[in-house]
MIGUZA-186658 format. One record per residue: residue in one letter; x, y, z of N, C-alpha, C, O, CB in turn. Coordinates in Angstrom, 1 decimal, padded with zeros to 4 digits, m for minus. Glycine has a CB too. Layout:
N
+------+--------+--------+--------+--------+--------+--------+--------+--------+--------+--------+--------+--------+--------+--------+--------+
| code |     nx |     ny |     nz |    cax |    cay |    caz |     cx |     cy |     cz |     ox |     oy |     oz |    cbx |    cby |    cbz |
+------+--------+--------+--------+--------+--------+--------+--------+--------+--------+--------+--------+--------+--------+--------+--------+
|    A |      X |      Y |      Z |      X |      Y |      Z |      X |      Y |      Z |      X |      Y |      Z |      X |      Y |      Z |
...
+------+--------+--------+--------+--------+--------+--------+--------+--------+--------+--------+--------+--------+--------+--------+--------+
REM end
This chain:
127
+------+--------+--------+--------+--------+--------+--------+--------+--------+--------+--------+--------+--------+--------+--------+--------+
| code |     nx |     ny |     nz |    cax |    cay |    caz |     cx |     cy |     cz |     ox |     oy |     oz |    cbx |    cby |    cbz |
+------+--------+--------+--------+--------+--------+--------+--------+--------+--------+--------+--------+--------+--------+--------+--------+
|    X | m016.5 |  073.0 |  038.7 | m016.8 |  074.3 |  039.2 | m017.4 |  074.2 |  040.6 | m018.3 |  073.5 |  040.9 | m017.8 |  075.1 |  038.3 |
|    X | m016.7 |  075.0 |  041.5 | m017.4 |  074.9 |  042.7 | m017.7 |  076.3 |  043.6 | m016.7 |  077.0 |  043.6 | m016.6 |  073.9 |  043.5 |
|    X | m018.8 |  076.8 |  044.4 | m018.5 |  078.1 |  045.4 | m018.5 |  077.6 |  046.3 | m019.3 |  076.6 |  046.5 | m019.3 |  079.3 |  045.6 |
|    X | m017.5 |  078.2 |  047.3 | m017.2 |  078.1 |  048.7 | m018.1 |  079.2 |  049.2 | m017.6 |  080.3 |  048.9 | m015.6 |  078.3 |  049.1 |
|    X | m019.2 |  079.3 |  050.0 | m019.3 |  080.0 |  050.9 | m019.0 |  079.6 |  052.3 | m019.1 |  078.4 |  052.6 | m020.3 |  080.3 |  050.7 |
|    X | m018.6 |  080.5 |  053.1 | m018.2 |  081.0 |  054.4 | m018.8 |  082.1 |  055.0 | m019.6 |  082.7 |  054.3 | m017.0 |  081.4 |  054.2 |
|    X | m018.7 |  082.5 |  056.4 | m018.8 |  083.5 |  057.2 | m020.2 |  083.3 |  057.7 | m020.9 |  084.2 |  058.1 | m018.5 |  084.7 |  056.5 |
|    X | m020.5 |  082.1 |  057.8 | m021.8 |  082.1 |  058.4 | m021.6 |  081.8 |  060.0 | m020.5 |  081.6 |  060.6 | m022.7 |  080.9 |  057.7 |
|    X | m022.7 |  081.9 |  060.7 | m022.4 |  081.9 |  062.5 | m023.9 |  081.9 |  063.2 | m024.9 |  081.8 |  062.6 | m021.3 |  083.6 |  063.1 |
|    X | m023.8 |  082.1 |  064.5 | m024.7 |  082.2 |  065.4 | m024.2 |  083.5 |  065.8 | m023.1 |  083.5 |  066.4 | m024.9 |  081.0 |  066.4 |
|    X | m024.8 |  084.5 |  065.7 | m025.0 |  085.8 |  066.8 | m026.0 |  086.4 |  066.9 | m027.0 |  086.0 |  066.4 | m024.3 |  086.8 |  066.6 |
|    X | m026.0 |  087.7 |  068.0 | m027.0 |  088.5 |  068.4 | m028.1 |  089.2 |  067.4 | m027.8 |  089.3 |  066.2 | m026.3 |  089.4 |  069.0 |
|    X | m029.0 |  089.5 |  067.7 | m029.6 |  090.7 |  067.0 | m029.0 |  091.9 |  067.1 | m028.6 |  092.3 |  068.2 | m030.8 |  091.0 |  067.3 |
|    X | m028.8 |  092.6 |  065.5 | m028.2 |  093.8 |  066.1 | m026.7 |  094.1 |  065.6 | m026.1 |  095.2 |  065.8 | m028.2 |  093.7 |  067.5 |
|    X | m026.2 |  093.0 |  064.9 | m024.9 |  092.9 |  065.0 | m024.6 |  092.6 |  063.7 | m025.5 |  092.2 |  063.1 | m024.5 |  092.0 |  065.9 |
|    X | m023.2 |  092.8 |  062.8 | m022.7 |  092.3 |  061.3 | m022.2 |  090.9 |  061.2 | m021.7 |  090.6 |  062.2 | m021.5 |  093.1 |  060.8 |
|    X | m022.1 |  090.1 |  060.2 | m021.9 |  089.7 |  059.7 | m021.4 |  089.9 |  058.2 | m022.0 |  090.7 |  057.5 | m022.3 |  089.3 |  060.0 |
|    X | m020.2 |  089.0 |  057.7 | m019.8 |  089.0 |  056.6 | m019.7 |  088.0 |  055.8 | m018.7 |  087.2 |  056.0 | m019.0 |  089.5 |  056.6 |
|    X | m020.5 |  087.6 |  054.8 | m020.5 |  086.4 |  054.4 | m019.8 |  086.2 |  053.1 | m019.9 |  087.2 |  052.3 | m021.8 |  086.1 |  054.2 |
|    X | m018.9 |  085.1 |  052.8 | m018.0 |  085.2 |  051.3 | m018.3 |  083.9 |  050.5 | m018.4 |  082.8 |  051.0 | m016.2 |  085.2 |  051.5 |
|    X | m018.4 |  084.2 |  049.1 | m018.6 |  083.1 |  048.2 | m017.4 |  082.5 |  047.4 | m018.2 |  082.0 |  046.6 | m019.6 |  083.4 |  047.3 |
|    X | m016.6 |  082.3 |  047.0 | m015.1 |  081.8 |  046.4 | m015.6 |  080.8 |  045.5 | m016.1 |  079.8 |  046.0 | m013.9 |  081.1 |  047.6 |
|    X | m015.5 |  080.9 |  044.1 | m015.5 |  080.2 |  042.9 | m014.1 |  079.5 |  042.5 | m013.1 |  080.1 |  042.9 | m016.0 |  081.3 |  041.8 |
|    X | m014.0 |  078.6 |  042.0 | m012.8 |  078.1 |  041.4 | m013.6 |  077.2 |  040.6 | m014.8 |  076.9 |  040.9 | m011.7 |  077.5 |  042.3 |
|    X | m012.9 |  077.0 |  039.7 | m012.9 |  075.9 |  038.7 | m012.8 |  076.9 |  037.5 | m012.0 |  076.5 |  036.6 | m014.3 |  074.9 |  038.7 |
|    X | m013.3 |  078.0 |  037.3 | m014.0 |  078.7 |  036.1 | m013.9 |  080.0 |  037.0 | m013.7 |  080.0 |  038.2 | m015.9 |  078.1 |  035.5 |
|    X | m014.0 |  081.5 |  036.0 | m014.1 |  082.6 |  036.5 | m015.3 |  083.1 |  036.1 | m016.0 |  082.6 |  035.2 | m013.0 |  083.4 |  036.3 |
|    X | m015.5 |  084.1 |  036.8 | m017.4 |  084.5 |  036.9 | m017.2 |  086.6 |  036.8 | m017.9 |  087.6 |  037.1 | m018.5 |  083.6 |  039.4 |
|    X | m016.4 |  086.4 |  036.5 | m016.2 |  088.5 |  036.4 | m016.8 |  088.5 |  035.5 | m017.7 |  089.1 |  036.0 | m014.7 |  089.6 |  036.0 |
|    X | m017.3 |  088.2 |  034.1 | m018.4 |  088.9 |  033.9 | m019.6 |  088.4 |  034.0 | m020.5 |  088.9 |  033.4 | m018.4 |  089.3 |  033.0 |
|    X | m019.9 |  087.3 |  034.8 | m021.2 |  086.8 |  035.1 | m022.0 |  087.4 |  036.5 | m021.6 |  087.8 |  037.6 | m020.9 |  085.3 |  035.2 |
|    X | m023.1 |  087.2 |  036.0 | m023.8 |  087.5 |  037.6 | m023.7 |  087.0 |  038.7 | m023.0 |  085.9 |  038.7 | m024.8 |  087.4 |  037.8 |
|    X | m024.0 |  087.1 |  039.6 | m023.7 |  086.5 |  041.0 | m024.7 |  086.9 |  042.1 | m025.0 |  088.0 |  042.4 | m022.2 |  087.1 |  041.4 |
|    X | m025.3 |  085.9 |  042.6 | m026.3 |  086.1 |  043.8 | m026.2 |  085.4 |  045.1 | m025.5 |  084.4 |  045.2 | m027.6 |  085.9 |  043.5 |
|    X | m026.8 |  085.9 |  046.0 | m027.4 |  084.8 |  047.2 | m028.9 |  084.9 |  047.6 | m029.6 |  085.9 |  047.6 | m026.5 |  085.1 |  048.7 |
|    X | m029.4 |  083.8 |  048.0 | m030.1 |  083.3 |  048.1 | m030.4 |  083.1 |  049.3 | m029.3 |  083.0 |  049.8 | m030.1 |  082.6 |  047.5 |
|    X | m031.4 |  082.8 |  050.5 | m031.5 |  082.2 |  051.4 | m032.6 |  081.3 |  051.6 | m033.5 |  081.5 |  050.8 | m031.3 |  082.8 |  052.3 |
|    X | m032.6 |  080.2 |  052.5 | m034.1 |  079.4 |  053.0 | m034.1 |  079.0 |  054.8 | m033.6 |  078.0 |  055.4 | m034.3 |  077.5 |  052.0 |
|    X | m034.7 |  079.9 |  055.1 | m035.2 |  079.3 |  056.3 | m036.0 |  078.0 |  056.2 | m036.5 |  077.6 |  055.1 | m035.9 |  080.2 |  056.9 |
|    X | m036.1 |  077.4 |  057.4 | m036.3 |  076.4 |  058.2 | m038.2 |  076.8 |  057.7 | m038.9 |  077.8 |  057.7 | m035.5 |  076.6 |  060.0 |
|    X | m038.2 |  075.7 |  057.4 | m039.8 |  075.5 |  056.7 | m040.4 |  076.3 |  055.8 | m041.6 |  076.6 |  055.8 | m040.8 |  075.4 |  057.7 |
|    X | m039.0 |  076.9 |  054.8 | m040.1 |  078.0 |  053.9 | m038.9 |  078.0 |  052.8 | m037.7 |  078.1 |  052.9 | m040.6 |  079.8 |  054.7 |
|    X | m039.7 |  077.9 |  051.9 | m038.7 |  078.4 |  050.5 | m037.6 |  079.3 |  050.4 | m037.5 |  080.3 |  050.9 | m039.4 |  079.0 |  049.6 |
|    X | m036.3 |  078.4 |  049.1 | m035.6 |  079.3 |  048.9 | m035.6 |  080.9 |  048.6 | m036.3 |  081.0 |  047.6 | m035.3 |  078.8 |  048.3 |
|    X | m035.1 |  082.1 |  049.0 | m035.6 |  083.2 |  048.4 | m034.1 |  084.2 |  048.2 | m033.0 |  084.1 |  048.6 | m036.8 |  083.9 |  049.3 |
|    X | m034.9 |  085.1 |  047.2 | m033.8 |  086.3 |  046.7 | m033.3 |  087.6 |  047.8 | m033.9 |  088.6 |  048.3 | m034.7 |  087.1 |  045.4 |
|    X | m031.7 |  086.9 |  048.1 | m031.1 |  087.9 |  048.8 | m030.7 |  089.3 |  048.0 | m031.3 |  090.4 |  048.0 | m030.0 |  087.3 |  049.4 |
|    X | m029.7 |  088.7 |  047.4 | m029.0 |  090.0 |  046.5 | m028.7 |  089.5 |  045.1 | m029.1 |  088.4 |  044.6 | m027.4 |  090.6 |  047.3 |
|    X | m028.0 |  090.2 |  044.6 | m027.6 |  090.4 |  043.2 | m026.4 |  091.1 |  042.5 | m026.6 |  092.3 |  042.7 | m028.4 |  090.8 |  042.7 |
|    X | m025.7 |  090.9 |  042.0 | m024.5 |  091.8 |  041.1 | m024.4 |  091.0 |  040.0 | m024.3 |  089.8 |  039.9 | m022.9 |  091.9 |  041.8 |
|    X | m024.3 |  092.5 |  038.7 | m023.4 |  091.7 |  037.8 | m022.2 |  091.9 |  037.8 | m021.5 |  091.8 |  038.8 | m023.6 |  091.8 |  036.6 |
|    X | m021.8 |  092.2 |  036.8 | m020.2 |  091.4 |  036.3 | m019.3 |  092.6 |  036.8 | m018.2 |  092.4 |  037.2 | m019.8 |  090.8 |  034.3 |
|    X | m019.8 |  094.1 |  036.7 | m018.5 |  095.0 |  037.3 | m019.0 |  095.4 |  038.1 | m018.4 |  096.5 |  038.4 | m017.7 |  096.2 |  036.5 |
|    X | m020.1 |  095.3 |  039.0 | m020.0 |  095.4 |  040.4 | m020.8 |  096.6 |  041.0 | m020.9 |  096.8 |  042.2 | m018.7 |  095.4 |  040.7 |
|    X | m021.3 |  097.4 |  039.9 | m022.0 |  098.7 |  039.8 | m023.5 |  098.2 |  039.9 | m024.4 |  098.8 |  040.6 | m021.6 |  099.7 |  038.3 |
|    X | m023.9 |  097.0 |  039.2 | m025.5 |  096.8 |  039.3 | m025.4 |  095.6 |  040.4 | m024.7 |  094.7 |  040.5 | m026.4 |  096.5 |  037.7 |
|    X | m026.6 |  096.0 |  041.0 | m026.9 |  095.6 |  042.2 | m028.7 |  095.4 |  042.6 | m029.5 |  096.3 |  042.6 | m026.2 |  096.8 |  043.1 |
|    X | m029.0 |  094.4 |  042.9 | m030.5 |  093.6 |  042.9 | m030.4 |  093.6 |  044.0 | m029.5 |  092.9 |  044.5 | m030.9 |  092.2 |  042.2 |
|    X | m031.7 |  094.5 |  045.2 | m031.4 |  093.5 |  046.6 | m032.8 |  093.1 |  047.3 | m033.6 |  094.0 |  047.4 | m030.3 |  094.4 |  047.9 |
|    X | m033.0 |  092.2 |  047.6 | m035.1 |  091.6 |  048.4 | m035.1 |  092.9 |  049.5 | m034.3 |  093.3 |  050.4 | m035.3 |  089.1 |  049.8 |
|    X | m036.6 |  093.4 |  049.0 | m036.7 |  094.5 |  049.9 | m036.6 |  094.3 |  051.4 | m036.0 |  095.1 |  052.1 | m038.0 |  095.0 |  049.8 |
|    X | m037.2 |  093.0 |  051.8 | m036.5 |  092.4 |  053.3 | m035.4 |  093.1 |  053.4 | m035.5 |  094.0 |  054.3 | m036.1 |  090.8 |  053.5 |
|    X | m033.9 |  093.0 |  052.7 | m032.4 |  093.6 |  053.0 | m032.3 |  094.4 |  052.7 | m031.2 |  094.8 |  052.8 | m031.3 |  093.2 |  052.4 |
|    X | m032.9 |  095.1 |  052.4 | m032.6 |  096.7 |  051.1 | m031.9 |  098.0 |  052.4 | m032.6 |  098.2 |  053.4 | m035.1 |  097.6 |  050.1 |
|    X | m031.3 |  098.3 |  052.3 | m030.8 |  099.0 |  053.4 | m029.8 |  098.5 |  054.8 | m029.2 |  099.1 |  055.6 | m031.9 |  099.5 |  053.8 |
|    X | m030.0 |  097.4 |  054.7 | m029.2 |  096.9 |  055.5 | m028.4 |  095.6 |  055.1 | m027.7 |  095.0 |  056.0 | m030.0 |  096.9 |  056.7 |
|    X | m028.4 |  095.0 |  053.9 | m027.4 |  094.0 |  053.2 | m026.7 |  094.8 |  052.5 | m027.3 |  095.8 |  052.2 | m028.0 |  093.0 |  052.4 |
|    X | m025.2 |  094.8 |  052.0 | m024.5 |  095.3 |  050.5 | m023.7 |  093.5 |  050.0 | m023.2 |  092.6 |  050.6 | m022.9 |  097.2 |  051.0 |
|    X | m023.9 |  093.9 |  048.9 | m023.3 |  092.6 |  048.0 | m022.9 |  093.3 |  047.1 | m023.4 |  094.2 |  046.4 | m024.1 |  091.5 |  047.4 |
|    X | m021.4 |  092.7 |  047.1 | m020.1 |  093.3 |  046.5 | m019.2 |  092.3 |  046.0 | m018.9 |  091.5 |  046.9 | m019.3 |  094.2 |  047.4 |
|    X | m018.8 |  092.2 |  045.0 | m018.1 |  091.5 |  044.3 | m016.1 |  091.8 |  044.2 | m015.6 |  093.0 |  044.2 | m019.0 |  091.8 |  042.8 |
|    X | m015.3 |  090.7 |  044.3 | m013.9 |  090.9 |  043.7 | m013.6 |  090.1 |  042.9 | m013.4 |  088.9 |  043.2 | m013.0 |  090.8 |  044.5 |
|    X | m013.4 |  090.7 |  041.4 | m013.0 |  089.8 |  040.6 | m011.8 |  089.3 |  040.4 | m011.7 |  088.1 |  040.0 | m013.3 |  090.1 |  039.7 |
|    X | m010.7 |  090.1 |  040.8 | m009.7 |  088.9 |  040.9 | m009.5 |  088.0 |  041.8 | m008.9 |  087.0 |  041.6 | m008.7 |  089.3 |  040.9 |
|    X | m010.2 |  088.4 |  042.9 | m010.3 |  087.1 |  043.8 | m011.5 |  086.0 |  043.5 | m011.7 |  085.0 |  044.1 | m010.6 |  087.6 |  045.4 |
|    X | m012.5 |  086.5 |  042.2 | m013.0 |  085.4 |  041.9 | m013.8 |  085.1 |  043.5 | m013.8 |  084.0 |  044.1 | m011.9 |  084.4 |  041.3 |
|    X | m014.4 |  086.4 |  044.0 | m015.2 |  085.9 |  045.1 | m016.4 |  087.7 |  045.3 | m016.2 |  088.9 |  045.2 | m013.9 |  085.4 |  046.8 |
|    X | m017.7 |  086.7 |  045.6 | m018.3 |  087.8 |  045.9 | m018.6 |  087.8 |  047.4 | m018.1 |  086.9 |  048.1 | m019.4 |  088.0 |  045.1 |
|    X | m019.2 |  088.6 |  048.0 | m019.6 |  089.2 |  049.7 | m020.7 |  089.9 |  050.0 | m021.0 |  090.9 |  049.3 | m018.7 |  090.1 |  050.3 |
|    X | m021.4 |  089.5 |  051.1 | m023.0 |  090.0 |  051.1 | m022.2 |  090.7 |  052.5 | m021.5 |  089.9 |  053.0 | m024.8 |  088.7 |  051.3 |
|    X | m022.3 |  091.7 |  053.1 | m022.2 |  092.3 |  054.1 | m023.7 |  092.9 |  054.9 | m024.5 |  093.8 |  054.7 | m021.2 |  093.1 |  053.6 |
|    X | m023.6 |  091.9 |  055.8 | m024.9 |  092.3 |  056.9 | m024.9 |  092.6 |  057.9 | m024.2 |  092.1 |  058.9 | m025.7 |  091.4 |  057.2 |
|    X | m026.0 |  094.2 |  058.0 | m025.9 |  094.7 |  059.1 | m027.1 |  094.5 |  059.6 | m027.9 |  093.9 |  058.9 | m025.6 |  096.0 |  059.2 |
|    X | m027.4 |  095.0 |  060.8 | m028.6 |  094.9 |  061.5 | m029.2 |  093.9 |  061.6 | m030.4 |  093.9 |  061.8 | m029.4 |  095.5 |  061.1 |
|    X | m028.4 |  092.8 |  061.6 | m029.0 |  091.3 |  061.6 | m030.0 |  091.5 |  062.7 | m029.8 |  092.1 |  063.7 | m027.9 |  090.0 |  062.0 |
|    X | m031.4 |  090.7 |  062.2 | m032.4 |  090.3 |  063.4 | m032.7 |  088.7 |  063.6 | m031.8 |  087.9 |  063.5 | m033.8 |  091.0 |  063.1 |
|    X | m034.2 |  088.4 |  063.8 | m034.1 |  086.7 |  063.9 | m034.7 |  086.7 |  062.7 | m034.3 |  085.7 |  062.0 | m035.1 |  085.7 |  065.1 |
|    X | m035.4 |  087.5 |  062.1 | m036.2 |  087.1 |  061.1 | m035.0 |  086.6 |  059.6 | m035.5 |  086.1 |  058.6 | m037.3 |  088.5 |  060.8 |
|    X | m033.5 |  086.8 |  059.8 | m032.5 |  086.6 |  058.8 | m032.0 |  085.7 |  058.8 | m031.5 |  085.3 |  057.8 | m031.6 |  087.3 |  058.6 |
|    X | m032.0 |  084.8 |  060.3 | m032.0 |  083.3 |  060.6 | m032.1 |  082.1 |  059.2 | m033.1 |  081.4 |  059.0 | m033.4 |  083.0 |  061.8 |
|    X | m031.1 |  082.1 |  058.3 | m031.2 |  081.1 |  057.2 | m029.8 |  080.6 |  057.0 | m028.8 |  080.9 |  057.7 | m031.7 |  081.7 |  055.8 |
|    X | m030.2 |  079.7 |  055.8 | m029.2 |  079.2 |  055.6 | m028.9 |  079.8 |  054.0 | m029.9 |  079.7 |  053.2 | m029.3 |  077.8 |  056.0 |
|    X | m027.9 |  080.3 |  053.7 | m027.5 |  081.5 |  052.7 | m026.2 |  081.1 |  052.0 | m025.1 |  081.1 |  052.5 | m027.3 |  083.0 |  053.5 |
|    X | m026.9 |  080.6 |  050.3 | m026.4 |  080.1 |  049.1 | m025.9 |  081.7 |  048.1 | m026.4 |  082.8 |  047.7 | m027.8 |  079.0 |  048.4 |
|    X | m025.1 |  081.1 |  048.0 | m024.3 |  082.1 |  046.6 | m024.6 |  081.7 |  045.4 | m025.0 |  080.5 |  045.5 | m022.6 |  081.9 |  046.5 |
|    X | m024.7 |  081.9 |  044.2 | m025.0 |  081.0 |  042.7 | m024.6 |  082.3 |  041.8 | m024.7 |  083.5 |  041.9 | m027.1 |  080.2 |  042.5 |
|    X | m024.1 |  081.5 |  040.9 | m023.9 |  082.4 |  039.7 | m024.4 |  081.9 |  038.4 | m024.8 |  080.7 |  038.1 | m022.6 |  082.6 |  039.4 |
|    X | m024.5 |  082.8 |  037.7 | m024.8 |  082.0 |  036.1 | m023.6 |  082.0 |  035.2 | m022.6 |  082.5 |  035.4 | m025.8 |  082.9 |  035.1 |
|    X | m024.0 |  081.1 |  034.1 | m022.9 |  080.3 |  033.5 | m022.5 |  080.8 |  032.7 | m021.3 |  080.8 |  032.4 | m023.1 |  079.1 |  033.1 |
|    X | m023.5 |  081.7 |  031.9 | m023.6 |  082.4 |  030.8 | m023.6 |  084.2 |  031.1 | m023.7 |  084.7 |  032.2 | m024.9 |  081.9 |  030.0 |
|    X | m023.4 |  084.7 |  029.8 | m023.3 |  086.2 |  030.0 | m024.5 |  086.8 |  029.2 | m024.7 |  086.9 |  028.0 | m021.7 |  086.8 |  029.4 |
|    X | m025.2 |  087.2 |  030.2 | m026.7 |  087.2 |  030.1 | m026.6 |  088.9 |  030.1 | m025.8 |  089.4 |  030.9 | m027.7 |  086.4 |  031.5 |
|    X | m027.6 |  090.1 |  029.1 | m027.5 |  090.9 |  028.8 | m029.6 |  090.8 |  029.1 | m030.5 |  090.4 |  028.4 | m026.5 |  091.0 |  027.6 |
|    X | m029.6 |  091.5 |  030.5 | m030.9 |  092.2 |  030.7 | m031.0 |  093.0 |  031.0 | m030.0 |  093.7 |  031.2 | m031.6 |  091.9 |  031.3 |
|    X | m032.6 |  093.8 |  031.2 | m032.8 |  095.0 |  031.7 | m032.5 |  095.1 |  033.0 | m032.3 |  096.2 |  033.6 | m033.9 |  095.3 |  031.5 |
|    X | m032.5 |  093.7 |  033.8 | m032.8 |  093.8 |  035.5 | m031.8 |  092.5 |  035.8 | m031.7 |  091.6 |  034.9 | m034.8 |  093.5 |  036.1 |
|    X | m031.3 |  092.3 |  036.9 | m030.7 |  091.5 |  037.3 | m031.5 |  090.0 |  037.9 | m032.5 |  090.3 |  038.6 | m030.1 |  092.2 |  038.0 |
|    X | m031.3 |  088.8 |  037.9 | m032.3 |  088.0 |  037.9 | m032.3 |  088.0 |  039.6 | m031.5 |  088.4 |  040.4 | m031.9 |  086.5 |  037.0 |
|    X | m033.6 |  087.4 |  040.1 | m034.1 |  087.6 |  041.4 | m034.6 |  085.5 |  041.4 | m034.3 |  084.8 |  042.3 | m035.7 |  089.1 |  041.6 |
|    X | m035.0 |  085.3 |  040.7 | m035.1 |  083.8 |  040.8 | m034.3 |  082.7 |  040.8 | m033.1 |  083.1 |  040.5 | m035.7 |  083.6 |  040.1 |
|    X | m034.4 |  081.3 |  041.1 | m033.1 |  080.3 |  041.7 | m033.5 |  080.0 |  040.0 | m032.4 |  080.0 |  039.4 | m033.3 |  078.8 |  043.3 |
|    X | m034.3 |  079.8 |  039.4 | m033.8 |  079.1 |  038.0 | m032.8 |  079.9 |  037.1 | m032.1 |  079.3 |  036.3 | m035.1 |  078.8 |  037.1 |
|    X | m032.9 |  081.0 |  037.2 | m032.0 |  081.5 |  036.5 | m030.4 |  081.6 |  037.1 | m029.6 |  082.5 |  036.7 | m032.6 |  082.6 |  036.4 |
|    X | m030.2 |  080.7 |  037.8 | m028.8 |  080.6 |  038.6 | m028.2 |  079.1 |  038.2 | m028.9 |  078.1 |  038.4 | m029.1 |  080.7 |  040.4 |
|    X | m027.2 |  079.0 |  037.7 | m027.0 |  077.6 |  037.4 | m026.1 |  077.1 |  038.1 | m026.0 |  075.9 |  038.2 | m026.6 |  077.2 |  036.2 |
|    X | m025.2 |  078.1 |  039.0 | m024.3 |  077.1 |  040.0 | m024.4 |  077.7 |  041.2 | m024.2 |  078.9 |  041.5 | m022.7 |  076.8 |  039.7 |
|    X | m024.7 |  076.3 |  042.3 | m024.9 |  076.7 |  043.8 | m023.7 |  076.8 |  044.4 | m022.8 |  076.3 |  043.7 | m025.7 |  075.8 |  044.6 |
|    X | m023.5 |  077.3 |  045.7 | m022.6 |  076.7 |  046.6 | m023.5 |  075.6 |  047.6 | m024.6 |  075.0 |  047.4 | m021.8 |  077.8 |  047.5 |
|    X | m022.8 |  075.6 |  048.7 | m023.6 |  074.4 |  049.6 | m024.1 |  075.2 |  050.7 | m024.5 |  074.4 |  051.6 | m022.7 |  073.0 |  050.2 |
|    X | m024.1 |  076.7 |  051.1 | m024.8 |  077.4 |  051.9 | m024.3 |  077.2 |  053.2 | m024.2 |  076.1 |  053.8 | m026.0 |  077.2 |  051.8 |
|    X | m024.0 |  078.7 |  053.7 | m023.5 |  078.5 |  055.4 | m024.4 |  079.2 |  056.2 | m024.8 |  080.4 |  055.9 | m021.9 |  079.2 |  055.8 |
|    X | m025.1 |  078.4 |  057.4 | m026.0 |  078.6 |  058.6 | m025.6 |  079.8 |  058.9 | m024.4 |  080.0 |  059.1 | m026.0 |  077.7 |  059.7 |
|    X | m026.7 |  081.2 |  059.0 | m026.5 |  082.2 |  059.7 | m027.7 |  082.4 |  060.8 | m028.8 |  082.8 |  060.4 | m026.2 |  083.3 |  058.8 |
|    X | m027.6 |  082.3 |  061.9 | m028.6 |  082.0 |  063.0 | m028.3 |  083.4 |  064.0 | m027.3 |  083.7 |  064.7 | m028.3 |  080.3 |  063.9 |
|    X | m029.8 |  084.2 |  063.8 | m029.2 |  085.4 |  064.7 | m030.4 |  085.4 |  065.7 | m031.6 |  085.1 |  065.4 | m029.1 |  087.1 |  063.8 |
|    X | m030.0 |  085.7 |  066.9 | m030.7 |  085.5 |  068.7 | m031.2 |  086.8 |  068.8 | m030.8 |  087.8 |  068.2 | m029.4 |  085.2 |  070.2 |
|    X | m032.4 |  086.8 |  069.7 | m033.0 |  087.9 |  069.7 | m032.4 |  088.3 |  071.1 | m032.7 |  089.4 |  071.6 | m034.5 |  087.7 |  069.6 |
+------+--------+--------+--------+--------+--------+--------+--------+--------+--------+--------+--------+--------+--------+--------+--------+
REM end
């Protein structure tokens, strides 16, 4: 099992990005799906969230209004779409899903509840 993330870069403040995660090995439509990020001397943390049809949606109040994470299940890929990038979003930003088909009240916000990473693509935004 592996995620490809992509779409990471160096740009302005101010500006979009689109970031994509691509699963193969195994399909994940009805599993959850998140990203994660860690800056540079500080812990991993909770970007976003979706489950399996794409209607429920978890996002870290930091993003709340200006990230959307959206899922394609036949492409077997999900997408954090970021606007308003500033410096403070300057990370390096992991996709993970779970393995299992987990039935909660809330969508998970923590890295233990994630069992597969990708290898995270640098998004570095300039003031």
């Amino acid at each position: 099992v592996q995620l490809q993330a992509s779409g990471g870069g160096l740009v302005q403040a101010g500006v979009s990005l689109r970031l994509s995660c691509a699963a193969s090995g195994r399909t994940f439509y009805r599993n959850t799906m998140g990203w994660f990020r860690q800056a540079p001397g500080k812990e991993r943390e909770f970007v976003a969230a979706i489950g399996w049809g794409g209607s429920s949606t978890a996002y870290a109040d930091s993003v709340k209004g200006r990230f959307t994470i959206s899922r394609d299940n036949a492409k077997n890929t999900v997408y954090l779409q970021m606007n308003s990038l500033n410096p403070e979003d300057t990370a390096v930003y992991y996709c993970a899903a779970q393995s299992l088909i987990v039935i909660a009240p809330s969508l998970p916000e923590s890295a233990t509840q994630y069992d597969y990473w990708g290898q995270g693509t640098l998004v570095t935004v300039s003031s």
